[in-house]
C-alpha positions, -999 to 999 in steps of 0.1 A, spaced: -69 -248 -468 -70 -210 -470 -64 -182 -449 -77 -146 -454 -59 -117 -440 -78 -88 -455 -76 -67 -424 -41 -69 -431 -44 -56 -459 -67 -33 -450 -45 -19 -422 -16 -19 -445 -32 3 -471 -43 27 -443 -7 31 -434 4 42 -466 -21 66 -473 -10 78 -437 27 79 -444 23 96 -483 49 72 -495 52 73 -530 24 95 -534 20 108 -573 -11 125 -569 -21 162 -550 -52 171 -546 -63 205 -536 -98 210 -517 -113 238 -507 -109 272 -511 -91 300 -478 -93 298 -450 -110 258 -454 -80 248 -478 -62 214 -474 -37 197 -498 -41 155 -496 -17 136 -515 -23 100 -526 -18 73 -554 -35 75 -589 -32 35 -591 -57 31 -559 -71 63 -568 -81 54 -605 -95 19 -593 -117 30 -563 -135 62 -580 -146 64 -615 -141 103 -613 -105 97 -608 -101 73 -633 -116 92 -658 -92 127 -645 -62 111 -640 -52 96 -674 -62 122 -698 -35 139 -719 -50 176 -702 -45 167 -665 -17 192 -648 14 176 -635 40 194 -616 75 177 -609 66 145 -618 29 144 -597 -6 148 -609 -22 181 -598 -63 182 -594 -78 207 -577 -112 209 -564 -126 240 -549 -164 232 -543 -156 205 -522 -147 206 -482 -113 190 -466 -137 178 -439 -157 157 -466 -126 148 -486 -109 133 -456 -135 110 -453 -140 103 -487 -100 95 -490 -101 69 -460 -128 53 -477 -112 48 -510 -81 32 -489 -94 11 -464 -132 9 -474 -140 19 -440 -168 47 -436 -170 66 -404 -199 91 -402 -205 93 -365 -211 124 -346 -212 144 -381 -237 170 -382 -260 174 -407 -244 202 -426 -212 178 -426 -231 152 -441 -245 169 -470 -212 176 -477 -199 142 -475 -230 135 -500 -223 161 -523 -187 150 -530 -192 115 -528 -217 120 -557 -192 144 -578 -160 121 -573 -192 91 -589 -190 72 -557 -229 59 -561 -227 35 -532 -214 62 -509 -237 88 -524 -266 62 -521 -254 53 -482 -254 85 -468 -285 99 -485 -304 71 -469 -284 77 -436 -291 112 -438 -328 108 -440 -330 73 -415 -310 96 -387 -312 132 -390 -350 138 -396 -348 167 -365 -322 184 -384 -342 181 -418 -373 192 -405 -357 219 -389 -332 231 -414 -349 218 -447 -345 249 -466 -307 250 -460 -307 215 -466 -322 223 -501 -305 249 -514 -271 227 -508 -286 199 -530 -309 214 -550 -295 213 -586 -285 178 -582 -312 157 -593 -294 128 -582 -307 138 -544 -345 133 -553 -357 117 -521 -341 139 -500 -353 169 -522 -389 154 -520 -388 149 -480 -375 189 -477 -401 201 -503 -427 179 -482 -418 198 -451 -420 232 -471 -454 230 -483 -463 214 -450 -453 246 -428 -444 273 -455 -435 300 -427 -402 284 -425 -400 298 -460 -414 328 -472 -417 347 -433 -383 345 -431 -354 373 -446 -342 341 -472 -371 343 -491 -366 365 -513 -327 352 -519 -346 322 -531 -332 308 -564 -357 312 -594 -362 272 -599 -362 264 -567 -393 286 -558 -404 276 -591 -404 241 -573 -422 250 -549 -448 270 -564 -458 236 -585 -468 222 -556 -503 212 -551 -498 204 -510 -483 239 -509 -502 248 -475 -509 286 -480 -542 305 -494 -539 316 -536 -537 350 -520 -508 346 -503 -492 330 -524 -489 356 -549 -481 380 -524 -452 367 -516 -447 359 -551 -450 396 -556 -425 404 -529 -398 379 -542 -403 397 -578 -396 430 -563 -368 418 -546 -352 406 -576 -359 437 -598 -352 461 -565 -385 485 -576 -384 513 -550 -416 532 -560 -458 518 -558 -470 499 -584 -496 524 -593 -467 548 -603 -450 525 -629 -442 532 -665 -441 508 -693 -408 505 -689 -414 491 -650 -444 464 -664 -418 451 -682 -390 447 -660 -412 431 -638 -429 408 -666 -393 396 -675 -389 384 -639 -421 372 -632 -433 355 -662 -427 321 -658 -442 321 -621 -477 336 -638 -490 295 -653 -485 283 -618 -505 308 -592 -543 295 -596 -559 325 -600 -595 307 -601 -589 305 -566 -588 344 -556 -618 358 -545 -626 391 -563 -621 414 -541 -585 401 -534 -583 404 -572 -588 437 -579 -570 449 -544 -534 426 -548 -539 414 -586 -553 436 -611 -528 461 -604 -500 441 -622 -523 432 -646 -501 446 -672 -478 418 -668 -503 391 -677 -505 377 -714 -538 394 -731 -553 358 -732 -550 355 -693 -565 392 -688 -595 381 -710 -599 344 -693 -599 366 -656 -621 389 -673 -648 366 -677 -642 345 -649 -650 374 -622 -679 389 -640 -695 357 -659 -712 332 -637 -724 310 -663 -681 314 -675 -671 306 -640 -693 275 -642 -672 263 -669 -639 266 -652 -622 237 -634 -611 244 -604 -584 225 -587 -579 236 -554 -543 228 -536 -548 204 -511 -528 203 -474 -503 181 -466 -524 167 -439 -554 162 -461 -575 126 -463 -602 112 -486 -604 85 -462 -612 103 -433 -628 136 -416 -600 155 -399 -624 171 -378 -634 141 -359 -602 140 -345 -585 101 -360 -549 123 -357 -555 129 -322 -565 92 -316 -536 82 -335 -510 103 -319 -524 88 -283 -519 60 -295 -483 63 -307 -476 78 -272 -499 49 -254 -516 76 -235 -545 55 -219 -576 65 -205 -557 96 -190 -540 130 -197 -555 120 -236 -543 148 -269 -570 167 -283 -563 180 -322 -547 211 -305 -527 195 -282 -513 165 -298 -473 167 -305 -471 156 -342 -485 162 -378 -488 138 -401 -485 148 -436 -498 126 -465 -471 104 -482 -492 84 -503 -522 76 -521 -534 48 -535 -564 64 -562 -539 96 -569 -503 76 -570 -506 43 -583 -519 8 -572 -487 -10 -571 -460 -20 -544 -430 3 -566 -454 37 -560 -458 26 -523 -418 25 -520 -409 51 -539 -432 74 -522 -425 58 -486 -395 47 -481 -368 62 -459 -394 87 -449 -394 79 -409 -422 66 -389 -459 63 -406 -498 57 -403 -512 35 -429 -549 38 -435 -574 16 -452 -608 18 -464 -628 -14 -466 -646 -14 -501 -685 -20 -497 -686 -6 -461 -671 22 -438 -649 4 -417 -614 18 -419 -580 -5 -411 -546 2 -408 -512 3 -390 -483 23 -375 -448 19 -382 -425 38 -360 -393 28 -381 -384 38 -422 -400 20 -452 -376 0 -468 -369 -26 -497 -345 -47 -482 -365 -80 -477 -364 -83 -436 -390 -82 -405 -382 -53 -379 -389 -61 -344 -404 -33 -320 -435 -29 -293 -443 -3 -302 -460 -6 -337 -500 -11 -335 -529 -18 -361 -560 -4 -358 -599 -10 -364 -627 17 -369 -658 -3 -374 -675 33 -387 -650 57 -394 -674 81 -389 -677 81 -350 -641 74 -337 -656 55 -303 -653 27 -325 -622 25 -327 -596 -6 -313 -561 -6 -311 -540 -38 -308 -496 -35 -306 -469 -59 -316 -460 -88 -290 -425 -81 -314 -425 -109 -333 -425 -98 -373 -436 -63 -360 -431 -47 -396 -420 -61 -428 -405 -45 -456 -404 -63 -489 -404 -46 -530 -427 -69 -539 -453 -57 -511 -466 -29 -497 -466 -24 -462 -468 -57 -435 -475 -58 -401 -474 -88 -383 -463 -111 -411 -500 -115 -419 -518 -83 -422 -500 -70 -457 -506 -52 -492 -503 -74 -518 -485 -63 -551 -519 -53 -564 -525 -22 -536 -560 -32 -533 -561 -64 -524 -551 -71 -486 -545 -102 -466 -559 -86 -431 -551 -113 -401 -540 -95 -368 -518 -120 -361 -489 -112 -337 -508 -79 -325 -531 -85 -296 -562 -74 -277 -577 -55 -310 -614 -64 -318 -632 -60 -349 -603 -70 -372 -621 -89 -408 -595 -116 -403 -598 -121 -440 -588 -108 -473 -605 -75 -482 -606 -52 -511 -591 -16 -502 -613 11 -522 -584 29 -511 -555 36 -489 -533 62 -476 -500 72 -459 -494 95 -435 -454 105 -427 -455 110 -386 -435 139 -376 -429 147 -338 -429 182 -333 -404 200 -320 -422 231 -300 -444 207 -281 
């Protein structure tokens, strides 16, 4: 027989890190007035974090009367504390944190190479706080920006960004943006703002940085440059195809001197050669909310966001009145036919409306999920997820809705793509679908049999928080 006593253990090692005894470690967090001095043990140290393993037993680490001295000044106490509990006991609180204190948790945990924890709260982060991220994404960005570890997060925020781009460049920390990051967000092709205005708050930020304080058309040679230094890697990513020519010559020619001669000529030709113009390819940014599936002027996002708030015959959203946005996650033609593109571009992203089109007709399919995406091989249980019918997804009075009687609601599996109902699921091949409506009821027009998607989509579902 065998007994196991590891809360004992667990308790135990609590206790000491609580009492400090034998402690021959400081560490110093933080930097006035948010300055704390923890003291520990480099043997339970060493073993729980690879950072302090790697610190603590090199010949150039500081010791003072007998203890090792580390100091860490980018990091909080708050975050610390936690971090330090965790490498004792194992035990990870994180309630009633906000946001902000969570990012910091993140940040450290992914400095002191504590990938489980980093991992953890990243995921906790997006699965709990999406009102603080949609609200606060370009704080949220600037804190983790430069760490590429972070890229889901950074993705969700840039989403958001290009979604609604007021919440960037109409407010005063615009122009304190850092150069890659707006260089980040430039690159964008959901970036939901006209060419024009685009580079005029490109032209603003440039200013900004090389504080000009006289009109363009009073500039020397000597200005052209300063303002070429700042400015040049930004010129390859505004689409200039995509100004009309009267915005041109008003907002753009003027800095013309900035361009590279090549450029000049290429504009040249463009604005004053029709026969050149029809040369050119043109590739137009596209809005987050955009579908090749369906017309968003018949209104499917209204019906869909009745739907989510089981509105009934009454009271029903119209396009202007409806309380969310849904911003596209995922295509199948533009990011790859297989179950790993679906995750990586879904998962942990909150609630979602997948939509299907049937190949060889114009019946449309597809499902809501109101929980996260994830690859962790389970069925989630809920009545409130639905799949859908549009016989013609051309007139949306054809439309059927049936919801879960919450039995294998939602399944989330690497090999597949999305599942609803345990029989209406992506295969590993993202065009091939098994379509059954099993465990969702009173929905007519369903195939009830396999079907071959030309192509699918998925829409992130964000509740808005003005409404």
């Amino acid at each position: 027989m065998s007994y196991k006593f590891e809360s004992d253990v667990i308790k135990t090692l609590g206790e000491l890190l609580e009492n400090k005894v034998n402690c021959d470690v400081i560490v110093r967090i933080g930097q006035k007035p948010n300055f704390k001095e923890f003291h520990g043990h480099s043997i339970i140290l060493g073993c729980r974090s690879k950072y302090f393993n790697e610190i603590l037993f090199t010949e150039y680490i500081r010791k003072k009367d007998g203890k090792y001295i580390i100091t860490k000044q980018n990091l909080t106490p708050q975050a610390f504390d936690v971090i330090l509990k965790y490498l004792y006991t194992g035990h990870f609180n994180i309630n009633a944190k906000t946001g902000y204190e969570l990012l910091d948790i993140m940040v450290a945990s992914e400095e002191l190479k504590l990938e489980q924890l980093t991992k953890l709260t990243e995921e906790f982060i997006m699965g709990n706080y999406q009102q603080f991220l949609q609200s606060e994404p370009v704080g949220v960005i600037r804190v983790i920006y430069y760490n590429k570890s972070f890229y889901n997060l950074q993705e969700y925020c840039l989403q958001i960004i290009s979604s609604e781009p007021e919440i960037l460049f109409n407010k005063d920390i615009f122009i304190k943006l850092p150069a890659l990051l707006l260089e980040s967000v430039l690159r964008r092709d959901d970036l939901n703002l006209s060419e024009i205005e685009i580079w005029d708050n490109l032209i603003k930020w440039g200013l900004a940085q090389g504080q000009f304080n006289k009109d363009v058309s009073e500039w020397d040679q000597d200005d052209f440059d300063h303002f070429q230094g700042i400015l040049y890697k930004f010129i390859p990513l505004i689409r200039f195809y995509l100004i009309s020519s009267d915005d041109y010559i008003n907002k753009v020619k003027p800095y013309e001197d900035i361009f590279p001669k090549e450029l000049i000529d290429h504009l040249l030709n463009f604005y004053s050669n029709s026969e050149y113009r029809s040369t050119i390819k043109i590739i137009p940014r596209i809005s987050a909310r955009h579908s090749v599936i369906i017309d968003q002027a018949l209104g499917h996002f209204a019906v869909f966001a009745n739907w989510i708030d089981k509105m009934g015959d009454h009271n029903k959203y119209t396009t202007k009145t409806m309380p969310y946005k849904f911003n596209l996650l995922y295509r199948l033609s533009r990011d790859g036919n297989t179950a790993e593109a679906f995750h990586r571009k879904c998962d942990n992203k909150g609630a979602t409306i997948i939509i299907i089109k049937i190949g060889g007709s114009e019946q449309i399919i597809g499902g809501y999920n109101p929980f996260n995406w994830d690859s962790r091989s389970g069925y989630k249980l809920t009545y409130d997820s639905f799949i859908f019918s549009f016989t013609d997804r051309r007139d949306t009075k054809t439309a059927s809705v049936g919801y879960s009687g919450g039995i294998s609601s939602v399944g989330c599996y690497s090999t597949n793509g999305p599942i609803f109902g345990g029989y209406f699921y992506c295969r590993s091949d993202g065009s091939i679908w098994t379509a059954y409506s099993t465990n969702y009821f009173n929905l007519s027009g369903f195939p009830n049999k396999s079907i071959i998607a030309e192509d699918y989509e998925v829409f992130q579902v964000i509740k808005q928080l003005n409404m």
